[in-house]
C-alpha positions as CSV (number, residue, x, y, z in Angstrom):
1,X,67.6,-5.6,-16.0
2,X,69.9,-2.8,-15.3
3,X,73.2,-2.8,-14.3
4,X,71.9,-1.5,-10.3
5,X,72.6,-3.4,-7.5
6,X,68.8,-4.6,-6.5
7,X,67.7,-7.6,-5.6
8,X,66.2,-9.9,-8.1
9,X,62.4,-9.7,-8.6
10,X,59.6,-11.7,-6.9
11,X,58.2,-14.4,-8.8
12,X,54.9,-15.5,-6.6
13,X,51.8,-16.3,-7.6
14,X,52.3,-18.1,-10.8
15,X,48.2,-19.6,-10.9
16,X,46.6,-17.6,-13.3
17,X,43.9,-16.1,-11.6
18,X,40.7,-14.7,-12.4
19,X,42.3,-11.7,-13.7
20,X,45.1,-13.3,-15.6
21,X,45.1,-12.8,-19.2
22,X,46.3,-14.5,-22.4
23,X,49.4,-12.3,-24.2
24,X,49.4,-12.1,-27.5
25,X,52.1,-14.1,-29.5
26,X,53.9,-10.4,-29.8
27,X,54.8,-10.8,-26.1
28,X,54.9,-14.2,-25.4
29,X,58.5,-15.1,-23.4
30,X,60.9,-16.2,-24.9
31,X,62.7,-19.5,-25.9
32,X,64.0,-20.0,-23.0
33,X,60.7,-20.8,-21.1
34,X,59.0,-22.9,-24.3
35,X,60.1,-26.7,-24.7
36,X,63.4,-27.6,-26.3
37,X,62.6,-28.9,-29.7
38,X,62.7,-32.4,-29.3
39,X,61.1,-32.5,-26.2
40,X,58.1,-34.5,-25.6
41,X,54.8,-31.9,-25.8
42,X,53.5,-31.0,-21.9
43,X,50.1,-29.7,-21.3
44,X,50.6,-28.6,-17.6
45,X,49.8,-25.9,-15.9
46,X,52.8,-24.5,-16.4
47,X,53.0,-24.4,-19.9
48,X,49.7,-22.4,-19.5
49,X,51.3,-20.1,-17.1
50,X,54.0,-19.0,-19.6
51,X,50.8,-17.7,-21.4
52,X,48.9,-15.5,-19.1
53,X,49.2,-12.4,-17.6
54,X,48.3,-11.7,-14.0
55,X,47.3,-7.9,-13.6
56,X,49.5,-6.3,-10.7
57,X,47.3,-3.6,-8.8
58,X,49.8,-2.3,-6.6
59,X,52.1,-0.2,-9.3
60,X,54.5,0.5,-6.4
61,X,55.7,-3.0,-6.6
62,X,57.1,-2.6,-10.1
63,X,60.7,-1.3,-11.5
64,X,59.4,1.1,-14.3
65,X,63.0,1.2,-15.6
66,X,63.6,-2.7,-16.3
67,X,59.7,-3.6,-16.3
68,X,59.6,-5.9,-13.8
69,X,57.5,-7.2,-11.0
70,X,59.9,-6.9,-7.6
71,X,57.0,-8.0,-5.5
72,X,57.9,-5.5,-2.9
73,X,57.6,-1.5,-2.4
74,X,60.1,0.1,-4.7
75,X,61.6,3.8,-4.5
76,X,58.5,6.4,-5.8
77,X,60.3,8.9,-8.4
78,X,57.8,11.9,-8.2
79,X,58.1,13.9,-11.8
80,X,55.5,16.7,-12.3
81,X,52.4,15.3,-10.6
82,X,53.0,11.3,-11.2
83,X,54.3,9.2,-9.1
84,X,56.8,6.4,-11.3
85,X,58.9,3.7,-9.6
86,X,62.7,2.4,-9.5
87,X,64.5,-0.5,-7.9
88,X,67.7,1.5,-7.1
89,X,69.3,5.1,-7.4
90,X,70.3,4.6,-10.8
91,X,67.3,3.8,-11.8
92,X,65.5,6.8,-9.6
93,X,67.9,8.7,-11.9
94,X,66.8,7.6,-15.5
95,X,63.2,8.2,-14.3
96,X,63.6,11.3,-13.3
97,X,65.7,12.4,-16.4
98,X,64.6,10.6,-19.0
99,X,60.8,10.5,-20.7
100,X,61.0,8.0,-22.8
101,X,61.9,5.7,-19.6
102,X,58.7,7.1,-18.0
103,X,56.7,5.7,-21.2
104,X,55.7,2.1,-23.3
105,X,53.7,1.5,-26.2
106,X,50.3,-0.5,-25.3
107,X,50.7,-4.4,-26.7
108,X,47.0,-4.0,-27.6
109,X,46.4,-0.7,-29.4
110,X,50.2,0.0,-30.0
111,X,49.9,3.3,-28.9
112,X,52.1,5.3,-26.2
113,X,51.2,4.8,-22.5
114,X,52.4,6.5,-19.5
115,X,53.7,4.3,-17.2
116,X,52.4,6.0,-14.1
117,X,48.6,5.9,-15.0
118,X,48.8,2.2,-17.1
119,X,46.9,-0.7,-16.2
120,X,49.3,-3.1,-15.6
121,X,49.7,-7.1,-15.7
122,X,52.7,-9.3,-15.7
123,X,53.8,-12.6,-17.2
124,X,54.7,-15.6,-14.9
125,X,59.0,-14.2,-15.1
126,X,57.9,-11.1,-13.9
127,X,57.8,-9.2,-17.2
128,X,55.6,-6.1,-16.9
129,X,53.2,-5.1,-19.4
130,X,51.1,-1.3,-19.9
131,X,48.0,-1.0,-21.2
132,X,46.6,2.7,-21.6
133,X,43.2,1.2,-19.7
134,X,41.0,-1.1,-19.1
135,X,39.2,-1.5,-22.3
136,X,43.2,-2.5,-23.7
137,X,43.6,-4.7,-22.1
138,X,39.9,-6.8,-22.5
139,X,40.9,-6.3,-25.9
140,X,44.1,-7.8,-25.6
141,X,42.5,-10.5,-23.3
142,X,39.9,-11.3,-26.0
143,X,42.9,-12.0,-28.2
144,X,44.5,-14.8,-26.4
């Protein structure tokens, strides 16, 4: 996260759902959501969860600065004719003064993505991910 003042992000609807997908190992979270070492192996659901992605169709509801699901209507930063999103005046400011804030690199194709016109998902922490379009992210889908 940033250094803004916002509240902290929604985490709902951890069930993966039909249109969760699997990340690849690239992306998955980190150590602190997998198992300490000598703790006994879990197949719940929520190890699963920490696996999938559930796509996020309202992009409003994103933080396009820290990449992360708030769960809620965020401030729309217009630039040009796109329409990006921030959690709090600072980061309305790096949006609108910074490209490379506006932009991610597909975790499928590895390419630059736009975050205002991405397909997006999100991992059960709230982690945002940007695919360039649908076909990405099958792709990265039929990887997991």
């Amino acid at each position: 996260f940033c250094a803004c003042s916002s509240a902290a992000p929604v985490q709902s609807e951890l069930e993966a759902s039909p249109s969760a997908v699997a990340p690849s190992s690239s992306v998955r979270p980190q150590a602190a959501t997998r198992p300490a070492v000598n703790a006994p192996a879990q197949t719940t659901s929520a190890e699963e969860q920490t696996r999938t992605l559930t796509r996020v169709t309202d992009p409003s509801t994103v933080c396009m600065v820290n990449d992360q699901y708030m769960g809620s209507p965020q401030i729309p930063v217009v630039v040009g004719d796109k329409t990006y999103f921030g959690c709090c005046q600072m980061c309305e400011a790096k949006l609108k003064n910074n490209a490379d804030v506006r932009n991610a690199v597909d975790p499928s194709s590895q390419r630059p993505v736009d975050k205002a016109t991405a397909v997006m998902a999100r991992d059960p922490s709230g982690k945002v991910f940007y695919f360039e379009n649908e076909q990405a992210l099958g792709k990265y889908e039929s990887k997991g």
